[in-house]
C-alpha positions in Angstrom: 196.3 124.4 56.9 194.4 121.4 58.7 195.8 120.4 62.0 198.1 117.5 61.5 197.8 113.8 63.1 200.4 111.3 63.2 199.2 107.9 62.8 201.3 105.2 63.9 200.6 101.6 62.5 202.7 98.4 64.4 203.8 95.2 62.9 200.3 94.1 64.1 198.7 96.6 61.8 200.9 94.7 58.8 200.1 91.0 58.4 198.6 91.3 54.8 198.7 93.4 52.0 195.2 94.1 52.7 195.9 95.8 56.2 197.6 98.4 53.6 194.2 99.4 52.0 193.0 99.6 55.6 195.1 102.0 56.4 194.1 103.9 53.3 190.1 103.9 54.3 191.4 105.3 58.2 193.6 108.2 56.3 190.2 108.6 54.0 188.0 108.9 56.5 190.3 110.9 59.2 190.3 114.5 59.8 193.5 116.6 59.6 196.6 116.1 57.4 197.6 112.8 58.3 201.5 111.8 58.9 202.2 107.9 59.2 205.0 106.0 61.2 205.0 102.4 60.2 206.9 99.6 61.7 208.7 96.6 59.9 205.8 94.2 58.7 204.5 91.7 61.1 207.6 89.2 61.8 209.9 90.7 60.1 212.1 92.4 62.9 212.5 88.9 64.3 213.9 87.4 60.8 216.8 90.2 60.5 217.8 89.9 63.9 218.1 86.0 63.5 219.5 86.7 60.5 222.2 89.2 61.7 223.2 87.1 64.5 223.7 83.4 62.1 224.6 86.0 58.7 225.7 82.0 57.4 222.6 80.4 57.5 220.7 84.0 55.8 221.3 83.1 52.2 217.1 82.9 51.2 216.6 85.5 53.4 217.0 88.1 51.0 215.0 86.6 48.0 212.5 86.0 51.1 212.0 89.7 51.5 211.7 90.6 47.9 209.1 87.9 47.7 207.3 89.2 51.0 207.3 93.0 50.0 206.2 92.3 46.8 203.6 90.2 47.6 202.1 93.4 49.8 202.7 95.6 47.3 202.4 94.1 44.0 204.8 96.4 41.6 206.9 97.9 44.0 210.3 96.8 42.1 209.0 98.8 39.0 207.2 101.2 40.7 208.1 105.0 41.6 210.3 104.1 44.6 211.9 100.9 42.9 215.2 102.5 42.8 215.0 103.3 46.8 213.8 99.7 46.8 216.7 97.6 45.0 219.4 100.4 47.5 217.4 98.5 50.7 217.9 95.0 49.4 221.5 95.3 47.7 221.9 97.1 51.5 220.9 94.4 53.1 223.1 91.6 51.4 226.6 93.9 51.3 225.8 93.9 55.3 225.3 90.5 55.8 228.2 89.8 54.1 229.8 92.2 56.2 228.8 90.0 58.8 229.4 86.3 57.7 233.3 87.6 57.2 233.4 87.3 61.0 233.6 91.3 61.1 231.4 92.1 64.0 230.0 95.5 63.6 227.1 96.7 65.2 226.8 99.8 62.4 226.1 96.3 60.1 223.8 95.1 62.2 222.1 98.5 62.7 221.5 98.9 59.2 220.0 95.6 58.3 217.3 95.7 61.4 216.4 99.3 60.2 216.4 98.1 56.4 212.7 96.1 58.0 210.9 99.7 58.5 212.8 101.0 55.2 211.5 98.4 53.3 207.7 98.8 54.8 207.4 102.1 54.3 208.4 101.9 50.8 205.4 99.2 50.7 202.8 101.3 52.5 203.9 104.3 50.2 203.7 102.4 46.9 200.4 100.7 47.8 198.6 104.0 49.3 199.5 105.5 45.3 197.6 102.2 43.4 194.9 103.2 45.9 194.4 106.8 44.6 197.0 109.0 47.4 199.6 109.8 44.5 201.0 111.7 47.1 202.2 109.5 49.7 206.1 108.8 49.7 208.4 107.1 52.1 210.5 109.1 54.4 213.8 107.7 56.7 213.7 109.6 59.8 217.8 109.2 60.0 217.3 111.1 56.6 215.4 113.8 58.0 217.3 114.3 60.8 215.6 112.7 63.7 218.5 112.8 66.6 219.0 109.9 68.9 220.8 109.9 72.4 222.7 107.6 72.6 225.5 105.9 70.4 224.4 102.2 68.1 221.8 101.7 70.7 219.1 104.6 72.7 216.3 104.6 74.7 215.0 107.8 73.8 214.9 110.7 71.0 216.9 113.9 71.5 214.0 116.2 70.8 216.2 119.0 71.5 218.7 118.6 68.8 215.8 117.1 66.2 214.6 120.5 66.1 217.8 122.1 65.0 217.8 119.2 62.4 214.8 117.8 61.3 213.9 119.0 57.9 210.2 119.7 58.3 209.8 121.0 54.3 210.1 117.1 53.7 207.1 115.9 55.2 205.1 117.3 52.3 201.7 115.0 50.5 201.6 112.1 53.0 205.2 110.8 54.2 205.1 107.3 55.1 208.0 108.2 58.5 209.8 104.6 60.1 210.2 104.4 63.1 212.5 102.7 65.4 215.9 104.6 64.3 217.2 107.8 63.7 220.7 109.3 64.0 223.1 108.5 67.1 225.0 110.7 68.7 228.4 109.5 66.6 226.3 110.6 63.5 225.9 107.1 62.7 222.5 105.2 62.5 221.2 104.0 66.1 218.0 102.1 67.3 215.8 102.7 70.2 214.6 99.5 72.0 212.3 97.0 71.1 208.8 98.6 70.4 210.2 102.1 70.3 208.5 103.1 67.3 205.7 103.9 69.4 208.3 106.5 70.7 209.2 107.7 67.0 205.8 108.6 66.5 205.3 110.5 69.5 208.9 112.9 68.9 206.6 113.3 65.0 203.9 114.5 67.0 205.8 117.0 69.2 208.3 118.0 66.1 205.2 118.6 63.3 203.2 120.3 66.7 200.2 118.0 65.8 196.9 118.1 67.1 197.5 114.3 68.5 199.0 111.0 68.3 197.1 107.9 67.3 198.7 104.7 68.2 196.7 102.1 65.9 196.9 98.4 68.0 194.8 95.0 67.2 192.5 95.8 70.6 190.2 98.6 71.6 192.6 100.2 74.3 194.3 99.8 77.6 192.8 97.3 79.5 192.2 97.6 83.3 194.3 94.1 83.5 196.4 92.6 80.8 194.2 89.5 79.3 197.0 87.2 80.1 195.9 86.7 83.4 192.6 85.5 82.5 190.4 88.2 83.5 188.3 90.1 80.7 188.2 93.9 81.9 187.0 96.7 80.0 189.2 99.1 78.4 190.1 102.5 80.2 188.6 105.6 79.2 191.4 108.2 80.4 194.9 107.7 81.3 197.4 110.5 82.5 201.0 110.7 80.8 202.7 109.2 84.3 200.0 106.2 84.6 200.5 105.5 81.6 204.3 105.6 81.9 203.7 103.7 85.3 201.3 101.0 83.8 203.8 100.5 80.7 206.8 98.8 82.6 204.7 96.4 84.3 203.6 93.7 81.9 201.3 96.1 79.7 203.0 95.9 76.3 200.8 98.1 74.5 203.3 101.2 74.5 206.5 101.8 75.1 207.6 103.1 78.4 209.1 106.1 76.7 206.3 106.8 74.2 204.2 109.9 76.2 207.9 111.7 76.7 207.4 114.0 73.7 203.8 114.6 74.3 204.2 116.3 77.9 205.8 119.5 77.6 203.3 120.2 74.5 200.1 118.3 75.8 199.5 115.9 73.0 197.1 113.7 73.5 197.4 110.0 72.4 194.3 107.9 71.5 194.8 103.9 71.1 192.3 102.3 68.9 191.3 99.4 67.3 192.9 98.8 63.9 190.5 96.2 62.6 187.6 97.9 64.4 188.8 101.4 63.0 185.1 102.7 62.8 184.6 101.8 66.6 184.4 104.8 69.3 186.1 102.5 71.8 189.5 103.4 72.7 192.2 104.6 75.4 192.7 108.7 75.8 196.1 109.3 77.3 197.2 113.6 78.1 197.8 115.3 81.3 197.6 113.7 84.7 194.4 114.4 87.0 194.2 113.8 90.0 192.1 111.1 90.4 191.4 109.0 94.1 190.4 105.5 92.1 192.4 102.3 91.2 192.3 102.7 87.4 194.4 99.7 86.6 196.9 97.1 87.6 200.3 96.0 85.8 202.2 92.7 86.8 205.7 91.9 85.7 206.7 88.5 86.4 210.1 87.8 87.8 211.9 90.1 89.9 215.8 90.3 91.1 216.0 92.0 94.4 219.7 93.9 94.8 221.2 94.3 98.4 224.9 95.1 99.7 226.2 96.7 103.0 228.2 99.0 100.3 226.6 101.8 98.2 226.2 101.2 94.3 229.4 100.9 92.6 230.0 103.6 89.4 231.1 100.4 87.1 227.2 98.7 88.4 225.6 102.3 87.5 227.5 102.4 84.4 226.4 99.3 82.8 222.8 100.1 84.2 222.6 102.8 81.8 224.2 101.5 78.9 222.3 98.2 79.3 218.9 100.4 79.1 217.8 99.2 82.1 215.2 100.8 83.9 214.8 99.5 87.6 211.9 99.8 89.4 213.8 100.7 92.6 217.5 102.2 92.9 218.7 103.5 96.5 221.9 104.0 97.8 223.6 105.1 100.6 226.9 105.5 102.5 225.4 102.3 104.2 224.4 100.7 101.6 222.4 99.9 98.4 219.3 98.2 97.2 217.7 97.5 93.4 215.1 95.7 92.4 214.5 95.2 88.2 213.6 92.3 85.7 215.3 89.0 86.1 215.2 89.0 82.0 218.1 92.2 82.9 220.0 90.8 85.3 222.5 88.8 83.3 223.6 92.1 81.6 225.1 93.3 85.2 225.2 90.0 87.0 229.4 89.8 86.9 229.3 93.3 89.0 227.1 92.5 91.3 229.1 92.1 94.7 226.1 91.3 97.1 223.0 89.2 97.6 220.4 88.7 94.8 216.9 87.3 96.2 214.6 86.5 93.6 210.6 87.0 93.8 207.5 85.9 92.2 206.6 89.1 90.6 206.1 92.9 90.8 202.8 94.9 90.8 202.0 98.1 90.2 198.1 99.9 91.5 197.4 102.7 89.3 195.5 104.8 91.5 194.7 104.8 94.8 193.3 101.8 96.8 190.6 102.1 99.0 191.7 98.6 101.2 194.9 97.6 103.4 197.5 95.8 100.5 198.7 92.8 102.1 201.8 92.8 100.5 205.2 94.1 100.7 205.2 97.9 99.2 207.9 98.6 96.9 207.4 102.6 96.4 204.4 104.9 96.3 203.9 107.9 94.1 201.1 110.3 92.8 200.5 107.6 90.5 200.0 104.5 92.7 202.0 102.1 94.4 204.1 99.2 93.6 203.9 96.1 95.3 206.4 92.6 95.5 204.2 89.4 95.8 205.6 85.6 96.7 203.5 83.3 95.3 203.0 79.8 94.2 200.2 80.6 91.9 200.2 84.1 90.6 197.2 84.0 88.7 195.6 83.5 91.5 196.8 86.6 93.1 196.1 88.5 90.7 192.8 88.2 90.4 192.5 88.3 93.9 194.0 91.6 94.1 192.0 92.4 91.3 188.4 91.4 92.6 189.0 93.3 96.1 190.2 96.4 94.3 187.4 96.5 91.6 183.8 95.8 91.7 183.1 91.8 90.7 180.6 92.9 88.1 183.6 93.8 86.3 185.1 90.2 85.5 183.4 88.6 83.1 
């Protein structure tokens, strides 16, 4: 049997019906027996959560999604899978009348933001079959048995208990996989956090053992500095697992923090290419860690809450930590007392436990590698993957590429 590879295709990879056929030439002209994790379509996440927050005002939603689906997969309500796709739709209007009853439940809500990468894999699945792979189907990965930890909400895939579960036999002719949800730890559906799918694909890599992960995205890699900041940099080559972990929680959005988990025990690679360039060799290589002595990159989260008290941290401030999914970028406590930095976006979830000083700066930054010149700046932490850095700043583009010109040579910026 061919080695299999999981292909992973975003929201990004899903704006037209076109994109489908796309992804039909990529399967085509890829080696191995190719599994595919899809997201909802482009948009569509956004619309059921709107919807399952005002359930009122979502009357045209669902004749919105028949119309949407349809129109990227012409057929699909007479099709094969047209059964599987009335179940989604009727699904989705029993829960959001669950919901405009005043019933607050979030196993409602669970179900209709799932019901958006239900509902595209069904579309991918019955498009792929008009374009000649009869064998492609869709596949829920809470059907299958992919394990969750946590309970309504996680941030990561029980790996562990997925392979006492997962029904591999399944995952026959292509399987069109969502991501994004699998089964909580109440047996109950659950969600991972927002761009988690990314995540999904990688336990399908370790779970299938494939040969690698490829994380389709609408650019040619991981840049050196995200574009936002006005700085063109070429894409990086190579990335280890913990850079890439590193880089991911500050302000590089093109994977999810706990995407490379899976992959590290096993040694999966991941490659990152070009969606709409799919017959370009340029893209981002992500596997074990080397040890390398150059910067390789630098991530930049703006807005930063800095934590201090003359106690140590509280269990009730840990407690919510967790269950908020919050990942700090510093945590340290002692009989003496306690400091923690983290995103001023996560601070309101823990702001009413919070008994001592909260100082708020311009931004964190994180050096992948290791710099060759003094950093000016106040350092956070170091690690074997770089250091982090807090800046004050009245104009943080400016800093940046600063920072980013004395790190790397100029003939870089273009």
């Amino acid at each position: 049997m061919s080695e299999i590879v999981v292909h992973k295709f975003g929201g990004s990879c899903l704006r037209e019906g076109k994109d489908i056929d796309r992804i039909g030439e990529i399967i085509r002209n890829s080696e191995g027996k190719p599994i595919i994790v899809v997201s909802a379509l482009w948009g569509m996440t956004d619309r059921l959560i709107r919807a399952s927050r005002e359930p009122r005002y979502a009357g045209r939603l669902v004749q919105d999604l028949i119309y949407q689906h349809l129109r990227f997969a012409p057929g699909l309500d007479k099709g094969d899978f047209s059964d599987l796709f009335e179940k989604v739709i009727s699904g989705i209007s029993d829960q959001l009348l669950n919901l405009a009853s005043g019933e607050k439940s979030l196993h409602s809500e669970n179900l209709i933001l799932a019901a958006g990468e239900r509902l595209s894999a069904l579309a991918v699945a019955h498009r792929l079959r008009d374009n000649g792979f009869h064998n492609s189907h869709p596949v829920g990965a809470e059907d299958i048995g992919l394990r969750l930890k946590g309970i309504g909400r996680a941030k990561e895939i029980d790996i562990h208990a997925s392979k006492r579960e997962m029904d591999l036999e399944s995952l026959v002719g292509i399987p069109i996989l969502t991501g994004w949800f699998g089964e909580g730890d109440d047996g109950n559906i659950a969600l991972l956090t927002r761009g988690g799918s990314d995540h999904s694909a990688a336990a399908f890599a370790n779970l299938t053992k494939a040969s690698k992960l490829v994380l389709w995205k609408d650019i040619d890699g991981i840049k050196r500095l995200n574009p936002r900041w006005g700085i063109e940099t070429p894409a990086i080559s190579y990335l280890g697992y913990g850079q890439a972990a590193e880089l991911s929680m500050h302000g590089t959005p093109i994977i999810h923090p706990a995407t490379v988990l899976p992959l590290i025990e096993e040694g999966i690679p991941i490659e990152i290419k070009n969606f709409h360039n799919h017959g370009s060799e340029a893209k981002t290589t992500i596997g074990p860690d080397i040890n390398n002595e150059q910067v390789i990159a630098i991530g930049c989260q703006p807005g930063v809450a800095v934590i201090t008290d003359d106690k140590p941290l509280s269990s009730e401030l840990l407690s919510d930590i967790e269950y908020f999914g919050i990942t700090p970028w510093l945590m340290n406590s002692t009989p003496e007392g306690m400091k923690i930095i983290l995103p001023m976006d996560d601070l309101h979830h823990i702001e009413s436990k919070i008994t001592g000083k909260i100082v708020f700066k311009t931004a964190i930054i994180s050096i992948i590698g290791k710099p060759r010149i003094p950093v000016t700046h106040e350092i956070v932490s170091k690690n074997e993957y770089g250091i982090r850095i807090i800046v004050e700043t009245e104009n943080l583009h400016e800093t940046i590429r600063d920072l980013y010109q004395s790190l790397f040579s100029l003939q870089d910026c273009r």
